[in-house]
DSSP file (Angstrom, degrees, kcal/mol; ACC not computed):
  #  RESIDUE AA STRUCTURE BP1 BP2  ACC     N-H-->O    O-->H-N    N-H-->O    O-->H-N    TCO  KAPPA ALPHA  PHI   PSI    X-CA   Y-CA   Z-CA
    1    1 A X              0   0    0      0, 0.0     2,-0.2     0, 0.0    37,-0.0   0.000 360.0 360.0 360.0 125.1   39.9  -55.9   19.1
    2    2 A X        -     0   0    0      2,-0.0     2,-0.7     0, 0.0     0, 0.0  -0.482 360.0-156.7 -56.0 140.7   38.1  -59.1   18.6
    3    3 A X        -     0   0    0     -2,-0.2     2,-0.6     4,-0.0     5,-0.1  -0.936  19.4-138.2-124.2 119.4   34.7  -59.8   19.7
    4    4 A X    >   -     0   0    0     -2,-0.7     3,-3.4     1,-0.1     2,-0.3  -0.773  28.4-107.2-106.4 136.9   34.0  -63.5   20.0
    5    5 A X  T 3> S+     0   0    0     -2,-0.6     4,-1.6     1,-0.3    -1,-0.1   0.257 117.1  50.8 -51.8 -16.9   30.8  -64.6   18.7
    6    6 A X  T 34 S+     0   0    0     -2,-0.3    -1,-0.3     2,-0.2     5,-0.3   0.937 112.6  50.8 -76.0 -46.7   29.0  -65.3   22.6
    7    7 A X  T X> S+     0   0    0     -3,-3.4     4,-2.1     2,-0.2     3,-0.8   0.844 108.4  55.2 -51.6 -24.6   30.1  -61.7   23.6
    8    8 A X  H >> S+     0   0    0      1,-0.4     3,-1.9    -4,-0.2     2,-1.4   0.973 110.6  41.7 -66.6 -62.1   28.4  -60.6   20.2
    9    9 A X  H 3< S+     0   0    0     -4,-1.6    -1,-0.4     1,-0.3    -2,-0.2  -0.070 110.6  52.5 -75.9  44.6   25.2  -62.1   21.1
   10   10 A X  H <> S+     0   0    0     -2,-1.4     4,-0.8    -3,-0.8    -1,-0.3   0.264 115.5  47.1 -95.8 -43.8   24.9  -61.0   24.7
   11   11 A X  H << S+     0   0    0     -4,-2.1    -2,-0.2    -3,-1.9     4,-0.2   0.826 115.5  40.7 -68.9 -33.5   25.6  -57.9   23.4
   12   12 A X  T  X S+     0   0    0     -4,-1.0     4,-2.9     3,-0.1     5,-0.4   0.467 101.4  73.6 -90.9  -1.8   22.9  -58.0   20.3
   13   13 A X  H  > S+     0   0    0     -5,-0.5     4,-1.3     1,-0.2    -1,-0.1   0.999 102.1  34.6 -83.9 -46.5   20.1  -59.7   22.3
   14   14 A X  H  X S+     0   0    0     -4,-0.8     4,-1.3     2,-0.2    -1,-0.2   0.630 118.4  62.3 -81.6   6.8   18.9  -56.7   24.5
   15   15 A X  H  > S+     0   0    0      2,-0.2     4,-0.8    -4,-0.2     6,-0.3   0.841 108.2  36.1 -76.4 -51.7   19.8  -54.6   21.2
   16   16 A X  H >X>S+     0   0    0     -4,-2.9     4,-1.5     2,-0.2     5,-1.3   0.907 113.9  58.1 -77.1 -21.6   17.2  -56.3   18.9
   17   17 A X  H 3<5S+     0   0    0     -4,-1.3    -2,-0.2    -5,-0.4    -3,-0.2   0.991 116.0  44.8 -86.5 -65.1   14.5  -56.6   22.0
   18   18 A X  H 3<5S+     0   0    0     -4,-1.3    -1,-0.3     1,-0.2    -2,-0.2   0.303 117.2  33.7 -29.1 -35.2   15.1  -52.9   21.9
   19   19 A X  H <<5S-     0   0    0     -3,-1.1    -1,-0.2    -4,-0.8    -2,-0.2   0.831 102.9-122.6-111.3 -69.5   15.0  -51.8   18.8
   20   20 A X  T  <5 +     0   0    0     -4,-1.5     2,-0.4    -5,-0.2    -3,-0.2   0.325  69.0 137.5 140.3  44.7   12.4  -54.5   17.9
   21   21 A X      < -     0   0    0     -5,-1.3     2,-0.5    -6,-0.3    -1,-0.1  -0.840  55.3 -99.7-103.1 135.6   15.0  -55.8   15.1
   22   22 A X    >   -     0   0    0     -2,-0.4     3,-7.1     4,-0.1     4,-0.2  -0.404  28.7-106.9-101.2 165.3   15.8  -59.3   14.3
   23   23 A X  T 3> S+     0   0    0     -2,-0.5     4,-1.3     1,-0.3     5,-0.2   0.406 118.3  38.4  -2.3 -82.6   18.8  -61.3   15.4
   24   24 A X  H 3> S+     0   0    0      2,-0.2     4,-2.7     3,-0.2    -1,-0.3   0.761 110.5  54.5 -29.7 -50.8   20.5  -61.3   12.3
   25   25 A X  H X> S+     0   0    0     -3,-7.1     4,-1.2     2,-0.2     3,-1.0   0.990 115.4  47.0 -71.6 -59.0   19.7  -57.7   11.2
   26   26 A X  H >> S+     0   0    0      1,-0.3     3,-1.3    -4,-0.2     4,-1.0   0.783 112.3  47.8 -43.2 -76.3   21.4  -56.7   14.9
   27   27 A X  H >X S+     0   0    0     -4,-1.3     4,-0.9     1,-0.3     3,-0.7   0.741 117.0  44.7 -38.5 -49.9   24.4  -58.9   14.5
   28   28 A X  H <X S+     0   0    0     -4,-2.7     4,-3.2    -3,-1.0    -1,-0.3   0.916 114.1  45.7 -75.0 -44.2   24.9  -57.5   11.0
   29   29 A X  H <X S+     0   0    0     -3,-1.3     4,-1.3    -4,-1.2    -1,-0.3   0.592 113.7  47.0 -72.2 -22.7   24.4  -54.0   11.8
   30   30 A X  H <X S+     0   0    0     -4,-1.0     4,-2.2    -3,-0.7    -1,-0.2   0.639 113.2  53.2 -68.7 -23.8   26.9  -54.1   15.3
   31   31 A X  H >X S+     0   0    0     -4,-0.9     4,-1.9    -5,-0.4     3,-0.8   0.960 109.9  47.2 -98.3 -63.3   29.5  -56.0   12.9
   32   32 A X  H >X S+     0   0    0     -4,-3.2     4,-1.6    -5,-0.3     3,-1.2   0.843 115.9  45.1 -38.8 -64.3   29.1  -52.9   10.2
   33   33 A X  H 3X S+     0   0    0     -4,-1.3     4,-0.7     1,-0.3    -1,-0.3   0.743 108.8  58.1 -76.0 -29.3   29.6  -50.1   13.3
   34   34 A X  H << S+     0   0    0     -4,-2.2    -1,-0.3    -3,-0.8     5,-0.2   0.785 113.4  38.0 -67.3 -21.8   32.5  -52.2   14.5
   35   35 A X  H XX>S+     0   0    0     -4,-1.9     3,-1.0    -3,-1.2     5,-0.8   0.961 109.9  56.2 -63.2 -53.7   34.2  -51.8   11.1
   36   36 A X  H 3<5S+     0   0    0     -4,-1.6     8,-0.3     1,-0.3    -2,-0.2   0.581 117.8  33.1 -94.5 -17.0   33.4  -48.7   10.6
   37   37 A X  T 3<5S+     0   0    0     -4,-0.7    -1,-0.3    -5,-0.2     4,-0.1   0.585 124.7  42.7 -90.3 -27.0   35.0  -47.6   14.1
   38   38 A X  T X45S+     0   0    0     -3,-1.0     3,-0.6    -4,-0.2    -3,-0.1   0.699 135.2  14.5 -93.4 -90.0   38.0  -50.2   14.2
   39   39 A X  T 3<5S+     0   0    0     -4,-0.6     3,-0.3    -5,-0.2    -3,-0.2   0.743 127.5  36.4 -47.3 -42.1   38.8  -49.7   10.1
   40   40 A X  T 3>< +     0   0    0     -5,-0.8     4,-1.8     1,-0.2    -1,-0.2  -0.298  50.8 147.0-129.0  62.4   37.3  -46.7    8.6
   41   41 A X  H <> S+     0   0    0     -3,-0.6     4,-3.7     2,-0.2    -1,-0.2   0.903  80.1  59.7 -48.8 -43.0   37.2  -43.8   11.0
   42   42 A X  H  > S+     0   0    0     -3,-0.3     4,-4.9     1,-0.3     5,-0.3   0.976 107.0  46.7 -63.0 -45.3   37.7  -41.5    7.8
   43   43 A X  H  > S+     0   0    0      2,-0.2     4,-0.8     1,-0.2    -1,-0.3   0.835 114.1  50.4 -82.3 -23.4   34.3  -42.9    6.2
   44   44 A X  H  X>S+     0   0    0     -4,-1.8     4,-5.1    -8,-0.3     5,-0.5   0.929 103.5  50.4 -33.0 -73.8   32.6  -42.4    9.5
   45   45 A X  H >X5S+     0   0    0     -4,-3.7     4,-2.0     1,-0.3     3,-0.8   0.957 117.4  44.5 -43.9 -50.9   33.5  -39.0   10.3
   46   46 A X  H 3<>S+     0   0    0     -4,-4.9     6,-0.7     1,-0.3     5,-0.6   0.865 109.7  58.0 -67.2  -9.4   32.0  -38.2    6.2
   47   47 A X  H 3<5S+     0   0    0     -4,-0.8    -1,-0.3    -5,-0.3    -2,-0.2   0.991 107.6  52.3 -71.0 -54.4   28.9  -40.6    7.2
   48   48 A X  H <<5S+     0   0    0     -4,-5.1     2,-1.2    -3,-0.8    -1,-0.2   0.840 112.0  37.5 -56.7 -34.7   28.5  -37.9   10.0
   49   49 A X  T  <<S-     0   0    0     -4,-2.0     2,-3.9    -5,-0.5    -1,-0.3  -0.735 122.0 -96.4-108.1  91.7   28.5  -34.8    8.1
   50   50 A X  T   5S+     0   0    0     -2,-1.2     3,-0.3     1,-0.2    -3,-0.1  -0.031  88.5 116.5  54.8 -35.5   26.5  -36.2    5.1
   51   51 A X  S   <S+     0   0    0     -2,-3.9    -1,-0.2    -5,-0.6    -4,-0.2   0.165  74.5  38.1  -1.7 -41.5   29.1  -37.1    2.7
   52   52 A X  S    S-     0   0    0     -6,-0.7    -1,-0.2     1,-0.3     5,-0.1  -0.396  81.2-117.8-151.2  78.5   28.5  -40.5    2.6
   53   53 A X        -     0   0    0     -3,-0.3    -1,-0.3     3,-0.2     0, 0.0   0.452  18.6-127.0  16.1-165.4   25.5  -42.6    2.6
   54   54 A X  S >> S+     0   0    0      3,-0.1     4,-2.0     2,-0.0     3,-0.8   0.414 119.3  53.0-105.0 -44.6   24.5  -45.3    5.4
   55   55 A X  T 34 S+     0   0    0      1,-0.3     4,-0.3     2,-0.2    -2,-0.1   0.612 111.4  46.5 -94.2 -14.3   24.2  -47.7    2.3
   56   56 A X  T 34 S+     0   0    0      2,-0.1    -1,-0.3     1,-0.1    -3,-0.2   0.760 107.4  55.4 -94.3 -30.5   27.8  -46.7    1.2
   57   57 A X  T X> S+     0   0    0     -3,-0.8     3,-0.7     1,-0.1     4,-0.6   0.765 110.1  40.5 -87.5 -40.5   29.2  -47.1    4.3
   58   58 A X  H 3X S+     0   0    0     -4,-2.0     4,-1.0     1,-0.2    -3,-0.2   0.650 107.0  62.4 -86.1  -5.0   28.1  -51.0    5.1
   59   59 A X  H 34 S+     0   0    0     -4,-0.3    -1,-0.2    -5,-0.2    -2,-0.1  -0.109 106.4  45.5-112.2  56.8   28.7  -52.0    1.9
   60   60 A X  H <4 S+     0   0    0     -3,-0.7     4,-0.3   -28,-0.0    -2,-0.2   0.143 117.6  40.7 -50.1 -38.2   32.2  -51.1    2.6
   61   61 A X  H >X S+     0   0    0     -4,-0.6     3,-3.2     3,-0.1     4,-0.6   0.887 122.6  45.8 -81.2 -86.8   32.3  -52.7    5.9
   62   62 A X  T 3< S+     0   0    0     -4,-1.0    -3,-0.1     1,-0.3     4,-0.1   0.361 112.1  44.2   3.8 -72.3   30.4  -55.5    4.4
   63   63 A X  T 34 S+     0   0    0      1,-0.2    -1,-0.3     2,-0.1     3,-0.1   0.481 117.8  48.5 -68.9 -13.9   32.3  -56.1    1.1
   64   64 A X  T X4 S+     0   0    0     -3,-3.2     3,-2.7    -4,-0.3    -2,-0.2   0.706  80.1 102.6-101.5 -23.1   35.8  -55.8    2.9
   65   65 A X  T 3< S+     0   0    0     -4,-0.6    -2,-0.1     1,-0.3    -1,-0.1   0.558  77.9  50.2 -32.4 -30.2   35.0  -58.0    5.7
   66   66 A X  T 3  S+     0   0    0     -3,-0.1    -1,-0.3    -4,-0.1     2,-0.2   0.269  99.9  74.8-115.2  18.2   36.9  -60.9    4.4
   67   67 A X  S <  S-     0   0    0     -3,-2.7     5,-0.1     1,-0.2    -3,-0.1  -0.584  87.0 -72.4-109.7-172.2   40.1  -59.2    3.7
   68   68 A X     >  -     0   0    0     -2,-0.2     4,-1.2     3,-0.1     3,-0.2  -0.293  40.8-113.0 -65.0 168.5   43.2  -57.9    5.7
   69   69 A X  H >> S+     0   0    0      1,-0.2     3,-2.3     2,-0.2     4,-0.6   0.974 119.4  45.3 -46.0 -79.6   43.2  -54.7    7.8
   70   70 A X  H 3> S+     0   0    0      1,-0.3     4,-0.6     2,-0.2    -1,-0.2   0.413 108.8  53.2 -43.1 -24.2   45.5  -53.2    5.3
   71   71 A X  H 3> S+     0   0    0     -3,-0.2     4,-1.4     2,-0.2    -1,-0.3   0.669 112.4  41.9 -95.4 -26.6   43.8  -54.2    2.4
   72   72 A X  H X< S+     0   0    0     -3,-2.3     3,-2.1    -4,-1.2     5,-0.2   0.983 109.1  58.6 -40.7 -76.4   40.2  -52.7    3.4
   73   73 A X  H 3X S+     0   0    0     -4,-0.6     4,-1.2     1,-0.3     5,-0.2   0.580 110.5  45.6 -70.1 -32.3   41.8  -49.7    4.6
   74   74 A X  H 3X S+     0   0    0     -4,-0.6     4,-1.7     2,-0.2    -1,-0.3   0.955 109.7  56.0 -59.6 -56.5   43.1  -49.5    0.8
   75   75 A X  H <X S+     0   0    0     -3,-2.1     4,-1.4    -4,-1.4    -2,-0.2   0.683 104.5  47.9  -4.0 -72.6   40.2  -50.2   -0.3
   76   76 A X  H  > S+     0   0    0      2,-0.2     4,-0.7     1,-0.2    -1,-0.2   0.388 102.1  60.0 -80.2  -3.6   38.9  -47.7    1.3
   77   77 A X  H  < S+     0   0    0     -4,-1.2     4,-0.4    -3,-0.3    -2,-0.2   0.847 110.1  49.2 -52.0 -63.2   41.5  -45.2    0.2
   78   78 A X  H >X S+     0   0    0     -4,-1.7     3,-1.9     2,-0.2     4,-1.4   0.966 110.4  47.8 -54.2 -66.3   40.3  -46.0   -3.4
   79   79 A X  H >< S+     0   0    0     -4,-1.4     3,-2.4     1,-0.3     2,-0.6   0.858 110.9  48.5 -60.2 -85.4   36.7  -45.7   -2.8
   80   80 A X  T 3< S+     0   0    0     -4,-0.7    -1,-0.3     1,-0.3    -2,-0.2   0.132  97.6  68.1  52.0 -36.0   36.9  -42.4   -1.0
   81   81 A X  T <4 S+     0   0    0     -3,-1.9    -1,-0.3    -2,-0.6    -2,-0.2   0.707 105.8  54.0 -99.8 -23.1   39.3  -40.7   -3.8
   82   82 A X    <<        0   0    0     -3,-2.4    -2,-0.3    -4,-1.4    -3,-0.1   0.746 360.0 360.0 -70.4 -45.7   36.0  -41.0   -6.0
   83   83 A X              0   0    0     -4,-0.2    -1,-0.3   -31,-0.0    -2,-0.1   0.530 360.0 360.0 -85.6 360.0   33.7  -39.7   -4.6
């Protein structure tokens, strides 16, 4: 699923008011948890039990952003056998 960029910010605006975060850091942080949900379910679940860092888990989303599905998801294969 795609989010195009007005839906994001209707969506981030009562998110930063909320949080008392700005614009950017929400946008950045929605776009991480939408990777991390669409692409890397496996690195979720270990973010949940402890396993794997917050800081490990967006710079995964992060650093893959600008490749294919399949090629994160390799990626993350990779990363994952390591630790």
């Amino acid at each position: 699923m795609t989010v195009r960029p007005a839906a994001r910010a209707v969506i981030a605006a009562p998110t930063s008011a909320a949080l008392a975060w700005s614009p950017a850091t929400t946008q950045n942080r929605l776009s991480d948890a939408h990777a991390l949900v669409r692409l890397f379910p496996q690195t979720l679940q270990l973010l949940g039990e402890g396993k794997v860092s917050l800081e490990q888990a967006r710079c995964l989303a992060q650093l893959t952003s600008g490749i294919e599905d399949d090629a994160a998801q390799a990626v993350q294969a990779r990363v994952l056998a390591r630790l």
